[in-house]
N, C-alpha and C positions, 0 to 999 in steps of 0.2 A: 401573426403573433398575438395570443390571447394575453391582454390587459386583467388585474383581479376582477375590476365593474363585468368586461365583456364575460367573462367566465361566470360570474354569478350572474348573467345577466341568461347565458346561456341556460345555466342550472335550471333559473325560474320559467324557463318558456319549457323548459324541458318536461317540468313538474309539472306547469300550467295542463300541456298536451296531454300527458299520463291523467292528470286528474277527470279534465272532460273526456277522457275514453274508457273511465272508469264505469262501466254500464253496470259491473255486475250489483251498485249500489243500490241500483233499482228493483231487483230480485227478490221478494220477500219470496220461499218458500212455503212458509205458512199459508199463503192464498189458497183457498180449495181443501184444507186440512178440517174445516167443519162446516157442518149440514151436512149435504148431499154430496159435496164435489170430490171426498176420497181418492185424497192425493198424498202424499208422504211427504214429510218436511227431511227427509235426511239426506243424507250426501251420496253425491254421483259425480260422475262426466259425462256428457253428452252421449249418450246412447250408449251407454259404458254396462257391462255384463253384471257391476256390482252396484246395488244400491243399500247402502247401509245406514239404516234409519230404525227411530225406535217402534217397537210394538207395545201398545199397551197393555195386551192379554184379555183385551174385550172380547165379543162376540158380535155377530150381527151386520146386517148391511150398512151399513154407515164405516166400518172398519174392514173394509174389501182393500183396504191399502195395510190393514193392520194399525192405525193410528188416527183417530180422530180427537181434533181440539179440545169436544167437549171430558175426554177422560182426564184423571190427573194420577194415573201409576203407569209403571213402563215394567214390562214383562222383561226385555233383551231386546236386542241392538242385531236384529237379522241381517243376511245378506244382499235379499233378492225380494224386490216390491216390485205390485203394480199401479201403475199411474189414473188413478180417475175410475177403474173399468165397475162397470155391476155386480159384478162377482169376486168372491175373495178369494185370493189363492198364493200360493208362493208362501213367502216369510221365513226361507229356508236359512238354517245355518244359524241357529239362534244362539246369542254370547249376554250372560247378563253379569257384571259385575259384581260381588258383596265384600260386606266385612264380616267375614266368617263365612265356616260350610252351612249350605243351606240345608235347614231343618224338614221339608219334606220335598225329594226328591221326584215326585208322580205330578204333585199339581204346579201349575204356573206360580211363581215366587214374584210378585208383583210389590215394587216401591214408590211408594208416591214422590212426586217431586211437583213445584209449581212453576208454568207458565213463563213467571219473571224470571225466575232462573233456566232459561230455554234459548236457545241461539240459533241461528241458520240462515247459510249464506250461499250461493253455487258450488259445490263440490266440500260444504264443512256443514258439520253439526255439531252442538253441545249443548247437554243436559250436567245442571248438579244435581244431583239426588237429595230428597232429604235424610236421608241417613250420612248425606254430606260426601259422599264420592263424587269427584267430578270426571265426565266422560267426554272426550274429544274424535271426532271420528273425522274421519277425509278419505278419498280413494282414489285408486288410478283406475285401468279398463276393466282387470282383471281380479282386481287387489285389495283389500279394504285395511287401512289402518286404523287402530284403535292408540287413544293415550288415554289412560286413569290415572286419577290422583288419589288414594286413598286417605283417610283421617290418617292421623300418625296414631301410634299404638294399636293399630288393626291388624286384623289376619285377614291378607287381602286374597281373594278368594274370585276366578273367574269360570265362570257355568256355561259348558257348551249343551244345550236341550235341544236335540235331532226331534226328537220328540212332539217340539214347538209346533203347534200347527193352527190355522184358524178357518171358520168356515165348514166348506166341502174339503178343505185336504185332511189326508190321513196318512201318516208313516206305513211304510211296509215292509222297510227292512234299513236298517239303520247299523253303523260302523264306526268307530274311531281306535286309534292304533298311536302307539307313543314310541315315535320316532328314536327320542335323544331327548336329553335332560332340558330342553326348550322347543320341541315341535313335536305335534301330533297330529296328522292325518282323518282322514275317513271317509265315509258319502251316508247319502240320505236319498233312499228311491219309497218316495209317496204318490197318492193314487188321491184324484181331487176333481177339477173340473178339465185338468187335464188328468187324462188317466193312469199315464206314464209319466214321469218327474224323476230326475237321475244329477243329483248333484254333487260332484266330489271335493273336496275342500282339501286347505294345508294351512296350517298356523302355527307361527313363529311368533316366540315372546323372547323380548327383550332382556328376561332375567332367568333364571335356572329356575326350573319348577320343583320347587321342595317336595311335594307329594302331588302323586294326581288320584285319585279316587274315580272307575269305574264304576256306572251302574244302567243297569237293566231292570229298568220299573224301581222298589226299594231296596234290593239284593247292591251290593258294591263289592267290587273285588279293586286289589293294585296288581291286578296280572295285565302284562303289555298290550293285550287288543280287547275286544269285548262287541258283540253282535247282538245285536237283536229289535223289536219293532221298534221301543223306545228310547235310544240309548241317550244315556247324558255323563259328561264328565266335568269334575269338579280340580282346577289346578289350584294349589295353592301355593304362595309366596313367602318369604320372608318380609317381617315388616319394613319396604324401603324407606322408613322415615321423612314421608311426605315427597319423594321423588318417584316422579310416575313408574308406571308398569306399562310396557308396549307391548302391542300385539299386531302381526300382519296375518289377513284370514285371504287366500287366494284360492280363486272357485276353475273349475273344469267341468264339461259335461260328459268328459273322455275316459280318465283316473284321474287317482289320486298323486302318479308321478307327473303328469301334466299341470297339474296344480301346484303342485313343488316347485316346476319349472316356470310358474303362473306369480310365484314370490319373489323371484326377480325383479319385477317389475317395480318395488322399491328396493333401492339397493343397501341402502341404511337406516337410520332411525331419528333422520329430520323430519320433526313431523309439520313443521310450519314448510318447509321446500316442496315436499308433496300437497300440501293445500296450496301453496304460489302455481304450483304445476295444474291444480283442479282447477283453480282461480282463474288461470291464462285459460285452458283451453275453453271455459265457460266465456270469458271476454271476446274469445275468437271468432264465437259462436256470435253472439251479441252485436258484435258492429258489423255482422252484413246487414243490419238493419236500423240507421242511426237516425232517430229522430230531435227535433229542437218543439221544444214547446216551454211555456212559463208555465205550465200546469205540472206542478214533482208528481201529484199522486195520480195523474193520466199515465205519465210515464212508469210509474211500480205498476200496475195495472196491466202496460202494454210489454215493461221487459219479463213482468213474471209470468205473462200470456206466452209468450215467445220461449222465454226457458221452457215451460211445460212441453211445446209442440220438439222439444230435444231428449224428450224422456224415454222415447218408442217409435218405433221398433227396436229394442235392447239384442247387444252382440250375445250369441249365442255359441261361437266357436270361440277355439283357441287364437295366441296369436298368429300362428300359420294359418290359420282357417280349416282347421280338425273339429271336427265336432260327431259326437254322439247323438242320432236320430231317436227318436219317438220308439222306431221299429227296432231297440240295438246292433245299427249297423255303424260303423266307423269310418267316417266319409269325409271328405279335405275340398274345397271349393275350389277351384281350379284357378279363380280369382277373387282376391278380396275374404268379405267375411262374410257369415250364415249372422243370419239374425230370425229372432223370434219376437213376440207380443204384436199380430197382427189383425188390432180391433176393423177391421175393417168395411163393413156396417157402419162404422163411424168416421172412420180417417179418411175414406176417396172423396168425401165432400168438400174438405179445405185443406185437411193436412199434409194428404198425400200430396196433391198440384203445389203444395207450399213447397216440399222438397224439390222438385223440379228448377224451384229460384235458391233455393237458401242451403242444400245440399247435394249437388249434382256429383259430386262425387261416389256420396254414400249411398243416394238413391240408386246408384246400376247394382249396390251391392243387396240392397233391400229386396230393387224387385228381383235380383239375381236368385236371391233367396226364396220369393214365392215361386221360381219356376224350379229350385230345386226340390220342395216341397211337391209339385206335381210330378217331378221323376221320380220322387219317391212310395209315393202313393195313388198316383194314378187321379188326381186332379189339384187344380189350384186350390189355395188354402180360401176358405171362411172367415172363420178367428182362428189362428196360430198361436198356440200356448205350448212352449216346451217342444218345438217341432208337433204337437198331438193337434186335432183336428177336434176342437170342439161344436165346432158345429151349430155355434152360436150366434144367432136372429139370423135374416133372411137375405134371400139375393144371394147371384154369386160376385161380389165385389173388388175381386180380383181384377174384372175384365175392364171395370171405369180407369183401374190404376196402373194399369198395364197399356191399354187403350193410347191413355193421354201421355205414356211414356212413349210410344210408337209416334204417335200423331207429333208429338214435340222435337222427334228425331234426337232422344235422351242418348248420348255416347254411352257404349259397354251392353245395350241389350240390343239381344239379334231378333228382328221382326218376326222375322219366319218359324223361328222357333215360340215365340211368344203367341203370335194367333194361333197355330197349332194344339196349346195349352187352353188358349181360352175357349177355341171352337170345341173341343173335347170335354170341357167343363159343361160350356153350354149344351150340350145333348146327355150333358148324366141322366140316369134313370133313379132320382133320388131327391129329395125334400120339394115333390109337387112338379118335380119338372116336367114330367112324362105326360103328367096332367095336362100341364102348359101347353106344351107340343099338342097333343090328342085335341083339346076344346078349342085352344086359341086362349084361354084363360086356365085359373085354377078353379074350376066348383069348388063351393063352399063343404058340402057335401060329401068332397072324396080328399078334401087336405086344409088344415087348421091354418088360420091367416092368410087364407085365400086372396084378398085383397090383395096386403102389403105384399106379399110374393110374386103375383102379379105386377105388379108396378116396378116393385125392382127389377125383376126378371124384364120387363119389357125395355127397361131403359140400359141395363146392362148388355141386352143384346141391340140398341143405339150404338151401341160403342162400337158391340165388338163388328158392326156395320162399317162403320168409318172406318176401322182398321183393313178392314177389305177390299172397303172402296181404294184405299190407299196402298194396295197391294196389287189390285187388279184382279178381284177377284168376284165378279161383276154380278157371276149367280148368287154366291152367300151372302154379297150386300142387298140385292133384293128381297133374299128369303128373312135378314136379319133385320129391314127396315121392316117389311109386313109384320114380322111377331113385336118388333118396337110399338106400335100401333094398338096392344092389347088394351090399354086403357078404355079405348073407345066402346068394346063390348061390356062395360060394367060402367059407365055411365049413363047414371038415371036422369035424364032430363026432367021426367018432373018432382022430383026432389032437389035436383041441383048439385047430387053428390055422387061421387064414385063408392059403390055398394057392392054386395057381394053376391051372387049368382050363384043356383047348382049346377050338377050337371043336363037338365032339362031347360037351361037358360031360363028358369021363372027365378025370379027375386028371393032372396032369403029374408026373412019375415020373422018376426018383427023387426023394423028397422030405427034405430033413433043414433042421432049423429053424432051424439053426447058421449054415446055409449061404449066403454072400453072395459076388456076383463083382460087377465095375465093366463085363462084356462082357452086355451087352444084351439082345441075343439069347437067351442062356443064362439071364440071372436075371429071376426074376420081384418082384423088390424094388431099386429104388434106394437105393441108398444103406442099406442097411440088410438085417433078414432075415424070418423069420416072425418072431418072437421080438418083434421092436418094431412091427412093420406088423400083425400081429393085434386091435392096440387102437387104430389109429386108426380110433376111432369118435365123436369129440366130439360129433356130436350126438344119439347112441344108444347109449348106453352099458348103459341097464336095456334097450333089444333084445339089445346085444351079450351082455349077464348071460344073454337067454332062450336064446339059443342054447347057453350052456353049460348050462343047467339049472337056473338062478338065482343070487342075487346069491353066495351063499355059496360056488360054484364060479366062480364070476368072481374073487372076493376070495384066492379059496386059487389059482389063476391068476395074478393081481397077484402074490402075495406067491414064488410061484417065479420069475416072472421076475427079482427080486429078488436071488436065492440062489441059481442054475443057474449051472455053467461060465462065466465071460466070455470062454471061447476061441471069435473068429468063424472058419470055417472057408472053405474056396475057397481058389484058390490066386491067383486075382488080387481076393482083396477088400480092399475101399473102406476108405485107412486116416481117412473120415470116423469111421466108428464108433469111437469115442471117446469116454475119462468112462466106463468100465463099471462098473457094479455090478450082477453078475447078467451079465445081458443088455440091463437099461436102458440105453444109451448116451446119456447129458447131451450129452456132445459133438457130440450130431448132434439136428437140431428132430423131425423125428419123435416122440423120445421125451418131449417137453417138456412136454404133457398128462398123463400116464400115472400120474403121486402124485397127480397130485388126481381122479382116475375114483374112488378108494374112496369121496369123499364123495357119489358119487352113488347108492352102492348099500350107506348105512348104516352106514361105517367111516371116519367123518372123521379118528378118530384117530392112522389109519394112514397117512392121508394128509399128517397134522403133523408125526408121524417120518419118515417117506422125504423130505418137503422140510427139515424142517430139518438131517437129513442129508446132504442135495444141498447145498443152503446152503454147510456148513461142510468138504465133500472137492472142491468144484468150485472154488469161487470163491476169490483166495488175492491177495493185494496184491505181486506179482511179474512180472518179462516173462513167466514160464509159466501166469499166473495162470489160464490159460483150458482149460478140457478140451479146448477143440477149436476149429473156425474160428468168430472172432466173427460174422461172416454178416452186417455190414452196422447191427448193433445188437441183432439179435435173441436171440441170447447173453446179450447183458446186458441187455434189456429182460427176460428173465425173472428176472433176481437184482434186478431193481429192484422187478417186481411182487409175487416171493415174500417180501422181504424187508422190503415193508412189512405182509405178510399175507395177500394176495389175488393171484389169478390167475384170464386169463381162460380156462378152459378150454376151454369153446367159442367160441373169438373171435369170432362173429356174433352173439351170443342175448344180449349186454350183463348178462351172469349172472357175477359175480368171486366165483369159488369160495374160498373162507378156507383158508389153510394155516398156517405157523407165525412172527407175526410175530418180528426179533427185535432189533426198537428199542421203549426207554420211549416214545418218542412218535412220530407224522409227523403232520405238515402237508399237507395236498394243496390249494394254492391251485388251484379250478374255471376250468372256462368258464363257469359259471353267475355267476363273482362270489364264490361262497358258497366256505367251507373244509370241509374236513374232516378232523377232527383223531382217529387213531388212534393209542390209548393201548393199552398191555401189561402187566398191574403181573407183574412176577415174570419176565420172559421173558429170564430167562441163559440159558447154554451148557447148560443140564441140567436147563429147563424148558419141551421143546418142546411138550408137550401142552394145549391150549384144557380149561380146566376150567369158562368160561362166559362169556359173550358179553353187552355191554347195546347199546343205542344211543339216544343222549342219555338216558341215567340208566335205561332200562324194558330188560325182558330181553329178549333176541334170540335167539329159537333157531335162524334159518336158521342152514342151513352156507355163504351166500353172499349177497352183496349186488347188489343191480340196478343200472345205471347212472342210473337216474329217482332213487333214494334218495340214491343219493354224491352224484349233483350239489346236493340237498337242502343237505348240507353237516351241521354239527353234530358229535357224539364218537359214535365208535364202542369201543369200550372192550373187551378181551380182559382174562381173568385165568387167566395160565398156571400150567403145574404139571406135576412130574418126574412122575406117573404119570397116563398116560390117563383120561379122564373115556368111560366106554361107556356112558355113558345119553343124554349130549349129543349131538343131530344124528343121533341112529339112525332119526324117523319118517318115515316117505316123506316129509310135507308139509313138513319140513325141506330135503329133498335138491335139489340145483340140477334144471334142467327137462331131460328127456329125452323124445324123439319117443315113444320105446314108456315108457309109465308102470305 
């Protein structure tokens, strides 16, 4: 029998729990919204098909998400962003609020608003306008809710512009079609960095549309549909005297009755229960990963690192799992859901292996997804935009993320069908491969980025090695560990760098290590120079050490790259390079391996300082917080993995190298069911060094933990300290696993 005291005593423990589980507090969106990092402050759900954020109607690489901090007007309120990437694309479905029809119909109608008046929180956004509209957005998978407030005595007015575009994309054929006196329909197929883009839409308002106004470039009709490359519709309202105007916009890539059947998915016009509902499943997301520390602005830093790695791969099918391909074909997943935006170049180095702990559900449907991509077109995907194959930067990256889902024994993917995909990718006759094959390397000579192709290609076929071996398949693991090994023929020992080669094996000339350009032909490194492209060796690291002469010339190597110039040279090079210390460039994935190689060759402790370094000059609770372009999550899947302590540095081998955690605790709720809880005692600002290791109470001398033992679950336990421990992790049988031992 509950007493009042026991009852209120309940209430407050009840509140207390709810408050401390309240992560999404931590969330600033804004992080990454300026400089380079080109990320979107607007509202989603975790890998949800809609992202409805504002556009400012800028131009330019800095607004490849459509939205950078430094502008101050907003074009419309799109449906579909991308998170972090190079390139600008999408922004589809664009909705801009006024008071009154807008007076030219062809160019972007852009209002200023400022800053102070800007909101954003997991799954909510809101802008006032300065013309004094306030705009509220939230959304579910499929679905985007809109509330406006209008001045009172306005002619509230809202703008659908198909037309919208920014960047490389371009409308190609554009639709909208008025339903019934509160919906109208349509789609938008534009051609951009993906070449085919097919979006269909439905949108339900909340109040009867007093007129709607059709138009095609400045021509306007009120007749019920209306085609063509640029179409834009203007509804307009009765003044509701200061009570909002609702709108629900649901997307399809199938039709426009699927979309219809896509606005179900709110079923009324509470628009605070659908942010409760974006809120929870954001919070869901959030405490598989619960950390304790006194530092608040470590923690915005690490939850809005962690929200980002939730942004992509974005669902791309319906709720059944129907989806309309690249090639228009109309295809239903047999399980689960199609998903699209697969930066992947950038994700199989943290992001990807992060799903493996923190989404094992979604990940069978992910990679489910690149292997339907290869049914469909006859290899795994590159970058995946819109189901299209853009074909963008190097390696085929599929095989590290496919690889480490085999090797991990990921439920919902079938092996044999997965090698089958990768082994057939790896013999394309297409971006340098054939080269590959033919020389043992790419000459400079016969295909542009010769190096960096090389290096990827040698290590992705690492993988798809291990997957062989592990299938028993004893010839293709020999054939795949020898072409693994390509590094070796394009390492110059007396330079000290991995260089580029023709097809006569003489050196490409001139050579300087500084030296990076964005034109193809000319550079033999993407995105990058010798300097950071020399140590991508993740899975040969003590080979990489033989080629210098041993570890102790690998580690005096490491530590100049460190300390050299950070001027890149060329006169059209890439301003990915980015985050320099040294030569290390954080700001670009290449170099995202590179602190933790020491621990492979007997110098863990320098691998504590250089991360906990990176740590504390990259990462920063600000729109600039980001060195460079967030890439889809993989940015911030590495400040999630270094900062609870571990990173995967060979992302296939399920080997999470230790660097410097710098939270009292973490939580990592498993796929297994099981936790694992790592503990730091001593790890402030000016105790990055591991002075010793237990796990569950006994000593642990690795410098790294395997994915069989985490999922185990149990404490892992660091006890740090201001000056390196050099007796810890120095003996090989310590050190993570390398081909050459």
């Amino acid at each position: 029998m509950f007493t009042k005291a026991g009852l209120l005593l309940s209430c407050l423990l009840a509140g207390a729990v709810a408050q401390a589980q309240n992560l999404t507090q931590y969330v600033d969106p804004f992080i990454g919204t300026g400089g380079h990092g080109h990320t979107y402050p607007g509202a989603t759900v975790p890998f949800g098909m809609v992202q409805l954020s504002p556009d400012n109607g800028d131009e330019g690489w800095d607004w490849c998400s459509g939205y950078n901090y430094s502008s101050n007007t907003i074009a419309g309120f799109s449906h579909m962003h991308l998170s972090g990437t190079g390139v600008g694309d999408w922004c589809d479905i664009s909705v801009m609020p006024n008071d009154g029809l807008i007076p030219d119909t062809i160019k972007n109608y852009k209002v200023s608003f400022s800053h102070t008046n800007e909101k954003a929180s997991p799954g909510y956004y809101s802008v006032t306008l300065d013309n004094g509209i306030k705009a509220e957005l939230t959304t579910t998978d499929h679905c985007g809710l809109h509330k406006y407030i209008f001045p009172k005595g306005s002619v509230p007015v809202i703008r659908f512009n198909l037309g919208f575009n920014i960047n490389f994309d371009r409308t190609v054929k554009t639709y909208i079609k008025r339903i019934d006196d509160s919906t109208i329909v349509g789609y938008r197929v534009s051609t951009g960095w993906a070449h085919v883009q097919r979006v269909y839409f439905a949108a339900r308002t909340s109040r009867k549309i007093k007129t709607l106004y059709l138009y095609e470039g400045s021509k306007y009709s009120q007749d019920r549909d209306i085609v063509g490359q640029k179409v834009n519709a203007e509804m307009v309202f009765e003044d509701p005297d200061g009570r909002p105007v609702m709108m629900k916009v649901a997307l399809s890539t199938v039709g426009t009755h699927n979309a219809m059947e896509a606005l179900k998915e709110i079923s009324g016009w509470d628009f605070d229960l659908v942010k409760q509902d974006a809120e929870h499943a954001w919070e869901k997301e959030l405490e598989k990963l619960q950390v304790t520390t006194n530092n608040e602005n470590v923690k915005r830093i690490f939850y809005t690192a962690f929200y980002h790695t939730c942004l992509a791969p974005v669902l791309y099918s319906d709720a059944d799992g129907t989806y309309q391909n690249a090639n228009g074909e109309v295809l239903k997943m047999k399980h689960g859901q199609r998903y699209t935006v697969f930066s992947l170049w950038d994700t199989f180095r943290a992001l990807n292996p992060l799903f493996t702990l923190t989404e094992p559900e979604r990940n069978a449907d992910i990679l489910n997804s690149m292997l339907a991509f290869d049914k469909e077109n006859g290899y795994l995907p590159i970058w995946d935009l819109s189901t299209w194959e853009t074909g963008c930067m190097s390696g085929y990256h599929s095989l590290p993320v496919l690889a480490d889902a085999v090797l991990k024994n990921t439920p919902g993917v079938n092996a044999e069908k997965a090698y089958t995909a990768m082994r057939k990718t790896a013999f394309q006759d297409r971006r340098g491969s054939k080269e590959y094959r033919r020389y043992g390397f790419i000459p400079q000579d016969k295909f542009g980025y010769s190096v960096t192709y090389t290096l990827e290609y040698a290590y992705d076929d690492w993988c798809l090695a291990q997957v062989a071996k592990k299938l028993g398949k004893d010839d293709d693991y020999k054939l795949f560990m020898d072409r693994s090994m390509a590094y070796k023929l394009l390492f110059d020992k007396k330079t000290g760098f991995i260089r580029g080669k023709n097809a006569d094996s003489s050196w490409v000339v001139p050579f300087n290590p500084y030296w990076s350009s964005v034109k193809e032909g000319k550079a033999m490194y993407e995105e990058g120079n010798a300097w950071q492209y020399t140590f991508f060796v993740p899975h040969d690291v003590r080979g990489l050490a033989k080629e210098y002469g041993g570890k102790d010339k690998l580690i005096k190597k490491l530590d100049s790259l460190f300390t050299v110039s950070s001027e890149v040279k060329g006169e059209a090079s890439p301003p990915d390079i980015s985050g320099l210390i040294g030569q290390y460039a954080h700001g670009n994935e290449p170099s995202h391996h590179i602190a933790y190689m020491y621990s492979f060759v007997g110098a863990p402790w320098k691998t504590q300082q250089k991360v906990r370094m990176i740590i504390d000059s990259m990462y920063h609770a600000q729109p600039e917080g980001y060195a460079g372009n967030e890439d889809c999550g993989q940015m911030s899947a590495w400040a999630v993995w270094s900062m609870m302590g571990m990173f995967p540095a060979n992302p296939a081998n399920g080997e999470y190298v230790f660097g410097s955690p710098v939270f009292d605790e973490v939580t990592i709720s498993l796929p297994s069911n099981n936790k694992m809880t790592i503990k730091a005692k001593n790890c402030g600002k000016t105790h990055p060094y591991i002075q010793s290791v237990t796990l569950n109470g006994k000593p642990y001398s690795k410098t790294y933990i395997d994915h069989v033992t985490l999922l185990q679950g149990g404490t892992l336990e660091f006890v740090m300290g201001d000056k390196p421990n050099k007796k810890w992790g120095v003996k090989p049988d310590s050190w993570p696993s390398s081909a050459t031992n």
